[in-house]
C-alpha positions as CSV (number, residue, x, y, z in Angstrom):
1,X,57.0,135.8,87.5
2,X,56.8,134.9,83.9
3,X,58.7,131.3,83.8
4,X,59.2,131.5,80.0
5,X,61.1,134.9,80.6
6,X,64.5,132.9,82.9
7,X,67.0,131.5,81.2
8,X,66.3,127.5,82.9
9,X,70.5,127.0,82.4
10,X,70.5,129.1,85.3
11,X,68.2,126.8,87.5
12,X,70.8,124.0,86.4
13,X,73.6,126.1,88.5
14,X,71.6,126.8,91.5
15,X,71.1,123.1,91.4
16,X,74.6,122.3,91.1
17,X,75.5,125.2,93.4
18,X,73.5,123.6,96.2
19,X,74.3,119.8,95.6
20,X,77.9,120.7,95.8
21,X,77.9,123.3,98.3
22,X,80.8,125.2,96.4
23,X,80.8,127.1,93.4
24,X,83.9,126.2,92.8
25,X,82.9,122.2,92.7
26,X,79.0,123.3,90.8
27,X,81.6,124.4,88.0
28,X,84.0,121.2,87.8
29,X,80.5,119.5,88.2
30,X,79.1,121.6,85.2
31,X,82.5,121.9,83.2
32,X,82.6,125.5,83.1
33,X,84.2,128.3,84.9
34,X,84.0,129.2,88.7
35,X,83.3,133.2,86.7
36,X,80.5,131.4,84.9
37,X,78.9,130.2,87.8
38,X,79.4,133.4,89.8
39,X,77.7,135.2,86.9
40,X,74.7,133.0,86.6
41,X,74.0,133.0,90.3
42,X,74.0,136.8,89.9
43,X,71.3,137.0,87.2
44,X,69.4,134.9,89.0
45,X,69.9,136.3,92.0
46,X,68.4,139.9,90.3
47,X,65.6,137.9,89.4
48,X,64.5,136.0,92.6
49,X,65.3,139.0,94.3
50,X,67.1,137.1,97.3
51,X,70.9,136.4,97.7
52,X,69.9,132.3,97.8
53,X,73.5,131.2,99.0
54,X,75.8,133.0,101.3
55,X,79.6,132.2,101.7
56,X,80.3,129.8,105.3
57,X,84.1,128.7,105.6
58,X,85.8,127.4,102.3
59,X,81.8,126.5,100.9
60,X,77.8,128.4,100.8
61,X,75.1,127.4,102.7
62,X,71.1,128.7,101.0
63,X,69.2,131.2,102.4
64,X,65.3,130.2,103.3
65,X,64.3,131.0,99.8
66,X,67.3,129.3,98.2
67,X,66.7,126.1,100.1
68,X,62.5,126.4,98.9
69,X,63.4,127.2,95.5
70,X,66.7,124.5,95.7
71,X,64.1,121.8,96.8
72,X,61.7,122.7,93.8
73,X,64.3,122.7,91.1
74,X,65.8,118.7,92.4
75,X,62.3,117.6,92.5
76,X,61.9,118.6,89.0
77,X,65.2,117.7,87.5
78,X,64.3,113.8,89.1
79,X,60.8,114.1,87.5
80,X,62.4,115.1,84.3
81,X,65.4,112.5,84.6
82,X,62.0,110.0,85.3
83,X,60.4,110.7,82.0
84,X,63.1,110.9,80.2
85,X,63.6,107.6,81.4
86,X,60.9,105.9,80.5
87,X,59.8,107.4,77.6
88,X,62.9,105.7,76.1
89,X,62.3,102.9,78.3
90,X,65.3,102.5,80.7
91,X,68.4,101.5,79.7
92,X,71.0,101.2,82.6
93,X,74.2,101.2,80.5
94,X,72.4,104.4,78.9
95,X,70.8,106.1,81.6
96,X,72.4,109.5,82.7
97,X,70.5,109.8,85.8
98,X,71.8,110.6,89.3
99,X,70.6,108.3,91.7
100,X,70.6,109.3,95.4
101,X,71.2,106.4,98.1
102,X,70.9,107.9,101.6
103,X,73.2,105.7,104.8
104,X,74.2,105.8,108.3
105,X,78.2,106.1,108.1
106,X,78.0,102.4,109.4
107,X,75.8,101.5,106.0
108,X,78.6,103.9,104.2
109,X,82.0,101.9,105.6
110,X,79.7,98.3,105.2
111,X,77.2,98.3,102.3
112,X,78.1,101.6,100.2
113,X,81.2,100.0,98.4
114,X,79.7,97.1,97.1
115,X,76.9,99.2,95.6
116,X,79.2,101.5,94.1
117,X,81.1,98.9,92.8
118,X,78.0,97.1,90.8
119,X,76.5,100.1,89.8
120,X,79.6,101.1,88.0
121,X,79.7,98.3,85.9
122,X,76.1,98.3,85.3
123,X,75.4,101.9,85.2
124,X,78.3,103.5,83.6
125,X,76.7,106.9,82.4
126,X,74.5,107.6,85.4
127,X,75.8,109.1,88.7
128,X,75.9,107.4,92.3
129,X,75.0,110.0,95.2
130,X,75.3,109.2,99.0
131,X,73.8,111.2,101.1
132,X,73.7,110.9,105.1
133,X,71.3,110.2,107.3
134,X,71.2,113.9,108.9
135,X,70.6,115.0,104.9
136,X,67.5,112.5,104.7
137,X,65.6,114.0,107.6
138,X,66.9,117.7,107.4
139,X,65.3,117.5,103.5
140,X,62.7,114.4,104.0
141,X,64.7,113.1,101.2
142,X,62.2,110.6,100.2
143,X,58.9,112.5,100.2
144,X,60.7,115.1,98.4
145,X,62.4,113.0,95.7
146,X,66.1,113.8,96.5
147,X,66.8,110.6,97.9
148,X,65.5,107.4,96.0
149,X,66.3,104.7,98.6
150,X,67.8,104.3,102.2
151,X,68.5,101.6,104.5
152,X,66.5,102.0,108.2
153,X,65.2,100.0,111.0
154,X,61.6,98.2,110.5
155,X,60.8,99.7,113.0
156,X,61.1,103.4,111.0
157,X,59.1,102.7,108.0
158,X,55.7,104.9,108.1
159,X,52.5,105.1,105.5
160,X,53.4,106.1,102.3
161,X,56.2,104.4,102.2
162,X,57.5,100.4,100.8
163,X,60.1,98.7,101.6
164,X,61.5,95.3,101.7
165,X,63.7,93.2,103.7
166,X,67.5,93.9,104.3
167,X,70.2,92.5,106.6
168,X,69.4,93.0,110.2
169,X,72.1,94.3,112.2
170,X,74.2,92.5,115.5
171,X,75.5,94.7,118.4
172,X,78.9,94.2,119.6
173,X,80.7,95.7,121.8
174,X,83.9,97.9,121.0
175,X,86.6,98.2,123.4
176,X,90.2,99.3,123.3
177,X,92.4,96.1,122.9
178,X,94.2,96.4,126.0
179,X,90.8,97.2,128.0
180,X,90.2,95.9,131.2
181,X,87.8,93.4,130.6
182,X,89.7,92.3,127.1
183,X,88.9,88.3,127.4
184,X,86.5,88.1,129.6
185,X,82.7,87.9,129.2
186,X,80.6,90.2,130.4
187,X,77.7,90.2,132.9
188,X,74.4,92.1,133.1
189,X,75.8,93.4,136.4
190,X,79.0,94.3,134.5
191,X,77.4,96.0,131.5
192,X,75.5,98.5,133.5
193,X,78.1,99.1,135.5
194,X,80.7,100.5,132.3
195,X,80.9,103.8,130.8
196,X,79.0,104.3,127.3
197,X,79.4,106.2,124.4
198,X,75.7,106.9,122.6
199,X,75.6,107.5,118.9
200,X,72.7,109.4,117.9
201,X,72.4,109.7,114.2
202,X,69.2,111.5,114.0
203,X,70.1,115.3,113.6
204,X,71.1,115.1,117.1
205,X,68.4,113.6,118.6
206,X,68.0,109.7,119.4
207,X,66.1,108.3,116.1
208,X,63.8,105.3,115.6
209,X,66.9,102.5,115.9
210,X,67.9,104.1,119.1
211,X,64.7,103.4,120.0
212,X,64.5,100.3,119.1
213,X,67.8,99.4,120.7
214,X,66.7,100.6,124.1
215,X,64.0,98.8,124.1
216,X,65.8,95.7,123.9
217,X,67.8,96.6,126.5
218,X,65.5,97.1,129.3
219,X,63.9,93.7,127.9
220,X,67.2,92.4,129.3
221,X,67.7,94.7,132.5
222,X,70.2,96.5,131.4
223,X,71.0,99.8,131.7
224,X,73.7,102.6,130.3
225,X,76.2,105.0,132.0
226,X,76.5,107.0,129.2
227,X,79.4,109.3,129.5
228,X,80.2,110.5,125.7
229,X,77.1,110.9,123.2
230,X,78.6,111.6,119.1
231,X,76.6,111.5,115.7
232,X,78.4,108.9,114.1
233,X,79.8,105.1,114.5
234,X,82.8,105.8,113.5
235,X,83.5,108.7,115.9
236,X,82.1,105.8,118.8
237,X,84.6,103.8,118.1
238,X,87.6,106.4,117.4
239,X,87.0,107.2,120.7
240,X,86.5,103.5,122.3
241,X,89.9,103.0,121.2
242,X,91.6,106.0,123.1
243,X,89.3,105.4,126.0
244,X,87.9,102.7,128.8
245,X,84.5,103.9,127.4
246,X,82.9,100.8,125.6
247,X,80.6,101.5,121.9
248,X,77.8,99.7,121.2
249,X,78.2,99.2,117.1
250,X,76.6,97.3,114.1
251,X,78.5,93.8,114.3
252,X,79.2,94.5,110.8
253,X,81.1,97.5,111.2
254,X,82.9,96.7,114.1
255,X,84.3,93.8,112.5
256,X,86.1,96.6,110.1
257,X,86.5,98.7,112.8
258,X,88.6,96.2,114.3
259,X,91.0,95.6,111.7
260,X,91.5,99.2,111.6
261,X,91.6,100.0,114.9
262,X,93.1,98.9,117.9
263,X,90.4,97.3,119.2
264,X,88.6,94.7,119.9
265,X,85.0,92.9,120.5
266,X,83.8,91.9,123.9
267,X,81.9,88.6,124.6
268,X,78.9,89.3,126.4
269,X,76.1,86.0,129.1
270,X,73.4,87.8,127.3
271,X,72.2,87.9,123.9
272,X,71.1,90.7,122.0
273,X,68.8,89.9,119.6
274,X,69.4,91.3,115.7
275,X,67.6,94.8,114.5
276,X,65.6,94.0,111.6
277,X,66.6,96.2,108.8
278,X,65.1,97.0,105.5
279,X,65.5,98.6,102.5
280,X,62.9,101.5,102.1
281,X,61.3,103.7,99.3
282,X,58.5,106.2,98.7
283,X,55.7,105.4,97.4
284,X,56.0,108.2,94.3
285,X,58.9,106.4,93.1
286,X,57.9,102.9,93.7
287,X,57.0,102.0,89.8
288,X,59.5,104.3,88.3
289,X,61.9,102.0,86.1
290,X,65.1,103.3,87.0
291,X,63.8,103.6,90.6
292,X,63.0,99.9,90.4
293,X,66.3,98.9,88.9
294,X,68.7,101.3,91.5
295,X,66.3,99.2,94.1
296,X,67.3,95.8,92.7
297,X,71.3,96.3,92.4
298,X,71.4,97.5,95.9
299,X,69.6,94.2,96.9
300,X,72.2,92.1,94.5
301,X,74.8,94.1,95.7
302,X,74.0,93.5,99.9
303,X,73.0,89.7,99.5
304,X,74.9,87.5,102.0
305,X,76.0,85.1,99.3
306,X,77.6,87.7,97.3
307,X,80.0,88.8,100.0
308,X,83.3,88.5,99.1
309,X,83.7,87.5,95.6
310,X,81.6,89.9,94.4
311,X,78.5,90.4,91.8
């Protein structure tokens, strides 16, 4: 296929097409028409030869070859949004780039909002993504450039990759307030002996955290009844508050969940020690400029002694 022959505008709708998962939102995204859109995935359609996105509910999901060529055209448009970059040098109040930050939904209730709040004031023009966790496996975000940084246990970080040290995360407990054992502190004996929900962010599957957390446990000689197992925190403790199941959470996100929620924390003769956490990158992106400088404000943005009043 002779590249020089397409029409690249219509590479810039596939894109769209697939970031948004609608046509409809590719074309608010693209300030045209849903017809435009329609049209240009036809052409390209006739050239590729393969439908590359089918209709599923009120949105499209790609086809094999729309998710390959999907994955080739975001890899380029962040290589090209790279050069541009720095062949200008990189101007944060100037810069136009979409910068992809990948989180837990814990991360996204805790740490998102104060990163999205900095990086509108110090990067006006440029675009803020968040993706979840499930995206940054399903794709391996990093490797393949469509994510530029996510937050992750220690524990997680593999060759290839840099990262550097973020907040580590406290377990507490999440129970409904009127729970049984509301006030009291809880026993090895007891813990073991109570209902669990799991959280298991990792396309299904238990990831390197849950690892990590289990671990811990059996270092203290406790074990789970686990009686409910759900993708997300927030679903955990949605659920903690209906039930007399008990959520094992981010201390941080519990202490929203809380005020939300009628819930409440449970004190515990045991200690469970902090997950160390850390901010992590690929290695293609690590001397990139604007790479360097989305890096930084999420650090400004997550240190302790800017809680609360702000960057």
């Amino acid at each position: 296929m002779n590249i020089h022959a397409i029409d690249l505008n219509l590479l810039g709708v596939l894109h769209a097409v697939l970031g948004e998962r609608s046509a409809t939102r590719a074309a608010k995204r693209l300030h045209v028409t849903q017809s435009a859109v329609s049209n240009a995935l036809a052409r390209l359609r006739i050239i590729v030869g393969d439908p590359l996105v089918v209709r599923r509910g009120m949105g499209v999901v790609p086809t094999p070859r729309g998710e390959e060529l999907g994955a080739a055209i975001a890899g380029a448009m962040k290589q090209l949004e790279e050069a541009l970059d720095r062949e200008g040098g990189f101007v944060p109040e100037e810069s136009a780039r979409t910068f992809t930050f990948a989180a837990a939904d814990n991360n996204q209730i805790t740490d998102v909002p104060r990163i999205a709040a900095l990086f509108a004031r110090r990067m006006p023009k440029a675009i803020l993504r968040v993706v979840s966790a499930d995206y940054l496996i399903a794709s391996d975000g990093l490797a393949a450039g469509l994510v530029d940084a996510t937050i992750a246990p220690v524990a997680a970080v593999q060759d290839g990759y840099r990262s550097s040290p973020a907040l580590p995360e406290k377990v507490a407990l999440l129970v409904r307030r009127d729970h049984p054992l509301a006030g009291k502190r809880v026993t090895p004996k007891v813990y073991s002996a109570l209902s669990h929900i799991d959280i298991e962010i990792s396309l299904g599957r238990p990831g390197s955290g849950h690892k990590v957390a289990m671990a811990e446990l059996r270092r203290l000689g406790l074990q789970r009844n686990v009686a409910v197992r759900v993708p997300y925190f927030t679903t955990a403790a949605l659920i903690a508050s209906k039930t007399d199941l008990v959520a094992s959470v981010p201390r941080r996100a519990a202490d929203i969940f809380t005020a939300m929620l009628p819930l409440r924390t449970l004190a515990t003769t045991f200690t469970i020690r902090p997950m160390p956490m850390a901010l992590v990158w690929h290695e293609r992106t690590h001397a990139d400029p604007g790479a360097r400088y989305f890096r930084a404000l999420i650090t400004e943005a997550l240190a302790p002694a800017g809680r609360g009043a702000g960057p």
